[in-house]
Structures are given as C-alpha cells and as structure tokens.
C-alpha angles and dihedrals in degrees: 000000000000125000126200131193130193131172098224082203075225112350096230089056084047094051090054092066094043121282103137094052086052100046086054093064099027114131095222141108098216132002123186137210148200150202089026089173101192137084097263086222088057092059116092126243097278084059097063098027107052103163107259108022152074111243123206124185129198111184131197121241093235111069121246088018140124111302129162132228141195124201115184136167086214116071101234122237080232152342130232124211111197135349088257103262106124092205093049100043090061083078098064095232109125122068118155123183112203110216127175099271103024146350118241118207123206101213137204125194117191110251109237089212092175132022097256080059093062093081096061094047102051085042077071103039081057088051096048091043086064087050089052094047093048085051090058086062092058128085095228122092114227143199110218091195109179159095104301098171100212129093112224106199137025079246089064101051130060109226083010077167096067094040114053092106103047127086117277096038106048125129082249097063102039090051094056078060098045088050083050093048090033126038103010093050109230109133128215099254088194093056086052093083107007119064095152108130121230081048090142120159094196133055127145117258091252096049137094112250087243085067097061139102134220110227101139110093156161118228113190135190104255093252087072098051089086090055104055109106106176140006136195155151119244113212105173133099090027091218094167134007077273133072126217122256111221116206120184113198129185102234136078121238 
C-alpha cells in the first residue's frame, strides 16, 4: 500500500500544472491533499472522476480557503468529515477514509504566515492533539497524512539557525510534535527509513532545495511502524510550493 500526501497550496492552481494527469498515472492507493481551497461543487467533472479513484471533498466554510481531500482506488467503509471539534471543522481541514485494516486521515494545519497568526494556530494544534489522544483509544491503527506546518528537528530545516523564532519553527510548535511522537505515542513514518538530512518538502518556487523545510507528514499509530517499507519525497513534477511524501507499507487496505 503506499500512501502519499501534498499540500496543492489550491487544487485548481495544482491542476494547471499538471495534477490531475499525474494523479491518472500515480502508483498509489490514496493520496491525500490539502488546502483544496475551492468549493468541491464548483470543480468541473475531471476533478471528481479522475480514472482510477475515489475522490472525497471536505470543503471550508469560508470560500477559497484551506479544504482537504482524499482520493483513493479502494471504496472506503466510511468516510469521516472533521475530528469533531465544531470551531475547527469550519476550516475544512479533517477528512478520514475507513478501510478494512486501517483509516487513513488527510490532514490541514492552519499556516501561521506572521507571528500574530501563531495563536490561532496552536489554539488548533491543542485541539488536534485531543483528536490524536481520543485515536490511541481505539483499536484501529491509523495513518494522520498532512501539512503540518511545523519543522520538528534542525535536520529538517535549511538555515534551522536562523530560523528558530519564526513560525513554523517555534518551540511552540516542535513540542506539540514531541508530545505527538512522545507521550501520545504516533511515530514520523518518513523518519523510519529516511533519516538523510536536507530531506524538505517546501520550498518556495524561487528558492534553492537546501532552503527548504520539511512540514508534510505522516504520522502513524506505533503497530504500523514494523510495515513501512519505503519512504520519499517526490520532487517532480513541482505541482505546488510542496512536494509530495511517498510512504510504502507492507500491508493491503
């Protein structure tokens, strides 16, 4: 099974360059998105019938703004539309498909593009993180796969020195992650296997790889760490500022 997130940074910007071709021919089982961006009713037919998958849409409130999708070969058992929080949900940013042996969740975090922003977004980090710590009560393993907007480690930030009081990289921000890869128990599939540094999934269109940053993600309950085979980062075609992450895992849906 392999599993692939991206940020499309707004899907009909993303299909312009190219996403829907590449979806068509994609050797993946379900891919999710983020930051969709569009009222999923508005998109025209290619959008929802890419040959091959099973697309899900959940849209913001607020109109061109964030929005998750899942698209998937399997029809899901369900499909899930939020993490239960009715302030949070507003924003689009939680979509989760059940399969037999596991549910796999396309997941937004809010940007925090300038300092004042960095309130709101922990407010739903804090949130989430409730979210995360209800799913390791269940007996279901589970695959979180999203923009998380927050670097965890130097090794996963060009420059981290620069860097360590700006959004995206606060100690706010990287110990919400060491709480979701401590305490709480999810683990980094991507670090598994790769522990390469310079391994950044953004980096504006204008700037050199080694200033990037890696904030997309998938976070996985701890029974599937023995099943990821591989794990990469797909940087061609650049169909958004982000790049997709790639995780193989030994297992069907």
């Amino acid at each position: 099974m392999k599993v692939i997130t991206l940020n499309v940074n707004g899907i009909v910007n993303a299909a312009e360059r190219g996403l829907l071709e590449w979806l068509e021919h994609l050797d993946a089982d379900v891919v999710c998105l983020q930051d969709t961006r569009v009222k999923h009713y508005k998109l025209p037919d290619n959008f929802l019938e890419v040959p091959g998958y099973n697309a899900y849409f959940f849209d913001a409130e607020e109109d061109d703004h964030a929005g998750t999708a899942i698209y998937c070969r399997s029809i899901p058992k369900a499909i899930i539309y939020g993490f239960g929080n009715p302030k949070y949900d507003l924003e689009g940013g939680f979509i989760q498909a059940d399969f037999d042996n596991v549910s796999v969740a396309s997941v937004w975090v809010p940007k925090a593009q300038w300092i004042e922003d960095v309130d709101y977004k922990l407010e739903y980090l804090e949130a989430f993180q409730q979210h995360l710590k209800r799913t390791r009560r269940k007996r279901r393993d589970f695959i979180f796969a999203g923009s998380y907007q927050m670097a965890h480690r130097s090794v996963d930030l060009g420059n981290w020195e620069t860097h360590q009081r700006e959004p995206g990289f606060l100690p706010e921000e990287r110990a919400w992650m060491d709480q979701a890869l401590g305490p709480i128990g999810f683990v980094d599939a991507f670090r598994l296997v790769n522990r390469q540094d310079r391994q950044h999934t953004f980096w504006p269109y204008d700037e050199a790889q080694a200033n990037g940053t890696r904030i997309d993600y998938q976070l996985i309950t701890p029974n599937l760490s023995d099943f990821v085979l591989d794990s990469k980062i797909i940087r061609e075609p650049r169909l958004s500022p982000h790049c997709p992450v790639m995780v193989e895992y030994d297992m069907d849906l």
